[in-house]
C-alpha positions in Angstrom: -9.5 -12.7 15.6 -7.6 -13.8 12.3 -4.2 -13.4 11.5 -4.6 -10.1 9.2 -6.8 -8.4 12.2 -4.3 -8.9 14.5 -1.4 -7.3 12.4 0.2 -4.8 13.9 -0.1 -2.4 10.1 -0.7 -4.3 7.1 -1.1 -3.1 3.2 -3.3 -4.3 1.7 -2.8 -5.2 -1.8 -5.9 -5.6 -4.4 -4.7 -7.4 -7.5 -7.8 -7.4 -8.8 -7.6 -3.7 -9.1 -3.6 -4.2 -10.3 -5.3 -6.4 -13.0 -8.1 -4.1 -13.6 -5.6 -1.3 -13.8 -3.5 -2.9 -16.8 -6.0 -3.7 -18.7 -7.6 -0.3 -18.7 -3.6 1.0 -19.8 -3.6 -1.8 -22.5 -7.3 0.2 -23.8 -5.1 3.7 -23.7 -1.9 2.5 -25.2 -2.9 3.0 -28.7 -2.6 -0.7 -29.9 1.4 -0.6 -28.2 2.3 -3.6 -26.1 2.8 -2.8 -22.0 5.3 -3.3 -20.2 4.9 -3.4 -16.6 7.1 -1.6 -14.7 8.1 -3.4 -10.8 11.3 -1.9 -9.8 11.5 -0.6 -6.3 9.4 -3.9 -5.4 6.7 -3.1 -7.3 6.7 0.3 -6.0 6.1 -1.0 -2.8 3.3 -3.3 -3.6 5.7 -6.5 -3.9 7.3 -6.9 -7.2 6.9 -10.9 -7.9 2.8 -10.8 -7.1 2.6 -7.9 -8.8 4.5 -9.0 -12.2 2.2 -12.1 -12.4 -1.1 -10.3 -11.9 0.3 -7.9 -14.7 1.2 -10.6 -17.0 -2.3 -12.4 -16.2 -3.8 -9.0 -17.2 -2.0 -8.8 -20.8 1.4 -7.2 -19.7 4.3 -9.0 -22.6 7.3 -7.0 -20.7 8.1 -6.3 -17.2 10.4 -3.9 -16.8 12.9 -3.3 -13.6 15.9 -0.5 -13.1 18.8 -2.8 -11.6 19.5 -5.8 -12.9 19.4 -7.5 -9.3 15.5 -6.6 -9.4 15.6 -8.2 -13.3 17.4 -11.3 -11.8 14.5 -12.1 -8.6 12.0 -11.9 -11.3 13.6 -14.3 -12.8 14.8 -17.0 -10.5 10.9 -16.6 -8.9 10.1 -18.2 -11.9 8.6 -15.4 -14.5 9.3 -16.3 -17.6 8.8 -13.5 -21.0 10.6 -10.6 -21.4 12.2 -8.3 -18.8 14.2 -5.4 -19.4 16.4 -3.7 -16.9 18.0 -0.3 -17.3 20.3 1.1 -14.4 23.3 -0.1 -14.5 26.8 0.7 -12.7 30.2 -0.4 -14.0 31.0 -4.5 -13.3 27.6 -5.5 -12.8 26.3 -9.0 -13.5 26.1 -8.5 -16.9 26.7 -12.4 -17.8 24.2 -13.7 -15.6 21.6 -11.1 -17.2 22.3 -12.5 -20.3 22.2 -15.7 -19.6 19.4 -15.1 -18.0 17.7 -13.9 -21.1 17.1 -10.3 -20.0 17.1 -7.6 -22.3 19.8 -5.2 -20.8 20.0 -1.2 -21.6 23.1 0.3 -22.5 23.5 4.6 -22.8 27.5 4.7 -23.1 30.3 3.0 -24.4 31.7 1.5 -21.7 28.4 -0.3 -21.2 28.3 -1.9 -25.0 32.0 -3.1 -24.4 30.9 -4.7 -21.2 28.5 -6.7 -22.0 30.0 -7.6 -24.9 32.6 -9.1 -23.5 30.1 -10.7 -20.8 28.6 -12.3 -24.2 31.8 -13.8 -24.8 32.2 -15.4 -21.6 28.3 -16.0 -20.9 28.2 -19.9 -20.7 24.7 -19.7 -23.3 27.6 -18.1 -26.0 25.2 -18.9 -29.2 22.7 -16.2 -27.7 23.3 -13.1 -28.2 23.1 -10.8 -25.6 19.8 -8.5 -25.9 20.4 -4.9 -25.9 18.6 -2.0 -25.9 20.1 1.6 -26.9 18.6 4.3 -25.0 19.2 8.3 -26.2 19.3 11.2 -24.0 16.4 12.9 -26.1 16.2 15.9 -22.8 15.8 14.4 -19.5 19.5 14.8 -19.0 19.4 11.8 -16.7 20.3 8.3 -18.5 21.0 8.4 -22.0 23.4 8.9 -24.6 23.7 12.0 -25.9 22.7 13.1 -29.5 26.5 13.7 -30.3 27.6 10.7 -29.3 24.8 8.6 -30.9 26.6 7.8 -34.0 29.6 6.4 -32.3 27.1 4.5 -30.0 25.4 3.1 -33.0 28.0 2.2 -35.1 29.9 -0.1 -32.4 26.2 -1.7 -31.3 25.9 -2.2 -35.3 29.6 -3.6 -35.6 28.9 -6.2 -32.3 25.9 -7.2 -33.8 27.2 -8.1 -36.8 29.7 -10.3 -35.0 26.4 -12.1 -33.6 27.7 -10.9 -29.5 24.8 -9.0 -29.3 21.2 -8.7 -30.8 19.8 -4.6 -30.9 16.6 -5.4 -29.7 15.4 -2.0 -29.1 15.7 1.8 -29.2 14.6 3.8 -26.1 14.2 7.1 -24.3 12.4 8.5 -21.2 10.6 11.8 -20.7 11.0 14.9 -18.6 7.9 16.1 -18.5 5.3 14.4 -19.5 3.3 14.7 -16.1 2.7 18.2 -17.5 0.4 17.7 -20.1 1.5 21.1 -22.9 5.1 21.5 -22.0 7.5 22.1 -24.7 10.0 19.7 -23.5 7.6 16.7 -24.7 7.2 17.9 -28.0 10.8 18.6 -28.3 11.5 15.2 -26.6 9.4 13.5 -29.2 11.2 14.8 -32.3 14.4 14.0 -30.7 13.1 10.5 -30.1 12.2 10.1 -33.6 15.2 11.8 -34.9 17.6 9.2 -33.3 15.5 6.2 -34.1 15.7 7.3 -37.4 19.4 7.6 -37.3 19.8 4.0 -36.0 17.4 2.3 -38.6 19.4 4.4 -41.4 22.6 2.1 -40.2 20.9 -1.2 -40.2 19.1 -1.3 -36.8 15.8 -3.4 -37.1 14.6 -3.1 -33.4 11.8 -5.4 -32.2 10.7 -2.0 -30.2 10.9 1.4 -29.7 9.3 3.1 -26.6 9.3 6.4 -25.2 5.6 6.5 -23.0 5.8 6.1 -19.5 2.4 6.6 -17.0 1.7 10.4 -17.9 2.5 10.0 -21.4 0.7 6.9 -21.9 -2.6 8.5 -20.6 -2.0 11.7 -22.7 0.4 11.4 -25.7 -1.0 8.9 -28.0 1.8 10.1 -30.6 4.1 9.1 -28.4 3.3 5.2 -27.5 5.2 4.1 -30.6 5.3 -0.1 -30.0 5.7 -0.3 -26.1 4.4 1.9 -22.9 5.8 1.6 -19.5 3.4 2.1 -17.0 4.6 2.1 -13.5 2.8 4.5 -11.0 -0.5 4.5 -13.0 -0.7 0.8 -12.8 -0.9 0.8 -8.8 -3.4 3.4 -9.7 -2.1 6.2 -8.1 -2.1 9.2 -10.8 1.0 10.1 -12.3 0.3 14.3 -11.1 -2.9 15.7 -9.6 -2.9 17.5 -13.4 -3.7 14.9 -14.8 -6.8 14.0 -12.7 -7.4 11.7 -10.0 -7.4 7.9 -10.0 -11.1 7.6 -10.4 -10.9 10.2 -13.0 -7.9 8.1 -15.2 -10.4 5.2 -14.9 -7.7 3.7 -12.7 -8.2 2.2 -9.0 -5.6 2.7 -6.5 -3.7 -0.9 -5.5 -2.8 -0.4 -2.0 -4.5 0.1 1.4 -2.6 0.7 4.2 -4.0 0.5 7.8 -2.5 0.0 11.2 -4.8 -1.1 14.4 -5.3 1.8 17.0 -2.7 0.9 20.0 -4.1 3.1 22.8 -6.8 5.6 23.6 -6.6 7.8 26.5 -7.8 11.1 28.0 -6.2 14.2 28.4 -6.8 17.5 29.8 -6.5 20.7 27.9 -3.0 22.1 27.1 -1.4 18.4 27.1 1.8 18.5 25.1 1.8 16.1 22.3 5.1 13.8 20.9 8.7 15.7 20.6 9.0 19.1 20.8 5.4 19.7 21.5 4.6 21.1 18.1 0.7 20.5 19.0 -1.1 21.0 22.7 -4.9 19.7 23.3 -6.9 22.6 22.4 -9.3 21.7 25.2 -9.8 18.0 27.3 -9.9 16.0 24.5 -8.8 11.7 24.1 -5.7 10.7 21.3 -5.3 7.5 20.1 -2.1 6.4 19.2 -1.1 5.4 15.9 1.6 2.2 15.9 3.7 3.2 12.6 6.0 5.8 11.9 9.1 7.3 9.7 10.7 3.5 10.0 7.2 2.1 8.5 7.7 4.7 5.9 5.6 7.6 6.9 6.9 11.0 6.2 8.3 13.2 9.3 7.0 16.1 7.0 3.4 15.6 7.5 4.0 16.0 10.9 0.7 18.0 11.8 -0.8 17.5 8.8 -1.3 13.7 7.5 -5.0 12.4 7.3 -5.6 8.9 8.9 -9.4 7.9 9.4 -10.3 6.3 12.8 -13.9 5.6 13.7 -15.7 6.5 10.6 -13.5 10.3 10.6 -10.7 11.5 8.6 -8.0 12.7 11.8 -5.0 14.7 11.2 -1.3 13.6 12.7 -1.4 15.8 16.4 2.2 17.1 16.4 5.2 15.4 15.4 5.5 12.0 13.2 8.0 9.5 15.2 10.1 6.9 14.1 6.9 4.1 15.1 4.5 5.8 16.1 2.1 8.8 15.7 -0.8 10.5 17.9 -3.9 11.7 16.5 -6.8 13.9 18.4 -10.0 12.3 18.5 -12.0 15.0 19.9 -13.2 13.1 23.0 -14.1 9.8 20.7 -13.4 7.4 22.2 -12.4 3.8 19.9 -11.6 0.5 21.0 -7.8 0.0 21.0 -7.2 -2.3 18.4 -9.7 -0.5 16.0 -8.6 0.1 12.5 -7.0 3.5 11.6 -6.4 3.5 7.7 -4.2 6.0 6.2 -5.3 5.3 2.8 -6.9 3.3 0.4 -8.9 3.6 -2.7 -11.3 5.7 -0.9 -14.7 3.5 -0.7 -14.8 4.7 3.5 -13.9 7.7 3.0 -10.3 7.1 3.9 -7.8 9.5 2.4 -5.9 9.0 -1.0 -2.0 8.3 -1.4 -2.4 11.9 -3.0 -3.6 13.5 0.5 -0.6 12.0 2.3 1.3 13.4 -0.6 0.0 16.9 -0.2 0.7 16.7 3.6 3.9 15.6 3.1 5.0 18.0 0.0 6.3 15.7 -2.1 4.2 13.1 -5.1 2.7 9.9 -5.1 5.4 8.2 -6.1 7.3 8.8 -2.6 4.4 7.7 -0.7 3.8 4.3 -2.0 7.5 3.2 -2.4 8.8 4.0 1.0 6.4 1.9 2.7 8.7 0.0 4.9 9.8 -3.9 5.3 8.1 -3.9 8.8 4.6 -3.5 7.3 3.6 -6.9 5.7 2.0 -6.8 2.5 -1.6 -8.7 2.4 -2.6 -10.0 -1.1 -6.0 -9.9 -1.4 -7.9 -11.3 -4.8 -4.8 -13.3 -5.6 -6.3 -15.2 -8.1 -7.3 -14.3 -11.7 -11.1 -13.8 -12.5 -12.0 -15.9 -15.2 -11.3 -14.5 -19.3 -13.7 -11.6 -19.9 -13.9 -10.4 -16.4 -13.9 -6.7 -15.6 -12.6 -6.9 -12.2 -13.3 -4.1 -9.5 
């Protein structure tokens, strides 16, 4: 038996379908460059293998939301630009300049920051990059339209000074994983409202980007010169709306799968995990699943999350614990140690990240990311097909 069949759970990680995914974003984006969004460690998938299959597959940015994320990138050796957006008062500005990142800024207190972090940033001929983002309607980060102006004018006034360099003009949308909603439209003008306002004072940005997933795959108008794409390139879609993976021409990234850990009969009327939410309908066998909430799975698809074991989709038998859950195999009876997958890009018959997401009442997103530090990540296809290849 080899070291991945003995795991415990694994995901598996295709970055040959990570690379293929890119490059079919690159096709939609319009002639925009693509940035490739890892935060949240790659959404789960592992941000440093991720960022390097993205960049072998045409990615020119990588983008992160704490600077700490920005920073690992950097010191595992990834080189290009990297943009980083979440930021709290007294953070590590001067090492994120010196580290060549291009840092966003929403509010005053941010500009002087890291302007005075340029001051004291050992590399003090470089500028520090920054990267004005407006509150065009999410409500979320941002600076406000009312504020922009004052905003502005003190980015324009530090530039001029040569502390910082404005090296782009940003916002993110509210709705855009709802293909028709006003908000977008409104968002857009907005968007090119306040870019407008900015180049009218002397801002010459090297790029302006509003497109994230959804928006990338259905508002061309809105790809201006950069998309981020996070959840689409681990093709997972970024809303059921919007179609499936298959249907986005995407293929989903990660597998996950755990080995069955015991298989034993029961009569009729057994009581199943805490609370006894779910009793055998009749004498049946269960196999026991070894992960749980701690591995990331969702307490709220208790009864309802789809794993397939022995060639058929199951359902979670009562309650989700913290490592383990049961599932009914109708008097089947598996090997312990046989493979249970939870979900993949569907080529079995396994479910989808979107089933688990349905069980659970929550999006895709959730599913993908909170996949725990206890399940290893298994990097399959590692290396690059040679120039011209289409991958899976």
């Amino acid at each position: 038996m080899n070291e991945t069949a003995s795991l415990r759970a694994r995901a598996e990680i295709d970055l040959a379908a990570l690379r293929a995914n890119v490059r079919a974003l690159r096709e939609r984006a319009s002639g925009a460059q693509l940035m490739a969004v890892v935060k949240s460690d790659g959404y789960g998938h592992g941000a440093v293998p991720c960022a390097r299959a993205a960049r072998e597959a045409g990615a020119t940015w990588l983008g992160t939301a704490t600077p700490h994320e920005a920073l690992a990138l950097r010191a595992a050796g990834l080189d290009g630009r990297i943009m980083c957006w979440l930021w709290t008062p007294g953070g590590p500005w001067r090492e994120a300049i010196e580290a060549d990142i291009d840092v966003s800024v929403s509010a005053m207190w941010a500009l002087r920051e890291v302007v005075a972090a340029a001051a004291a940033a050992a590399a003090a001929d470089r500028p520090a990059r920054v990267q004005l983002k407006a509150d065009t309607g999410l409500g979320r980060g941002g600076c406000q339209p009312a504020d922009w102006p004052e905003l502005v004018a003190e980015a324009r006034a530090a530039e001029r000074t040569g502390a910082i360099r404005i090296t782009g003009l940003w916002s993110h949308f509210a709705c855009a994983d709802e293909p028709g909603h006003p908000a977008n439209a409104a968002q857009l003008a907005a968007f090119r409202d306040m870019v407008a306002y900015a180049e009218k004072e002397g801002v010459e940005p090297e790029v302006r980007h509003l497109a994230n997933s959804p928006a990338t795959l259905t508002l061309p108008e809105a790809h201006f010169d950069l998309v981020r794409t996070g959840i689409a390139m681990y093709g997972v879609s970024p809303a059921p709306e919007l179609g499936t993976p298959a249907e986005l021409g995407l293929r989903p990234v990660m597998t996950l799968a755990a080995a069955v850990a015991l298989v034993k009969d029961v009569p009729a009327g057994h009581g199943v995990s805490y609370g006894h939410h779910y009793a055998t309908p009749a004498e049946t066998t269960l196999g026991l699943i070894p992960v749980g909430y701690a591995d990331g799975i969702p307490r709220h698809a208790s009864g309802r999350g789809p794993v397939l074991v022995g060639g058929t989709v199951r359902t979670a038998a009562g309650r989700v614990a913290m490592d383990q859950f049961v599932v009914d195999l109708g008097g089947d009876r598996p090997e312990a140690g046989a493979e249970a997958v939870l979900f993949g890009p569907g080529d079995r018959g396994e479910p989808g990240v979107e089933d688990w997401a349905v069980a659970a009442d929550t999006i895709g997103y959730e599913i993908v990311t909170r996949i725990g530090s206890r399940v290893p990540r298994v990097y399959v296809n590692e290396t690059a097909e040679p120039s011209g290849g289409t991958g899976p």
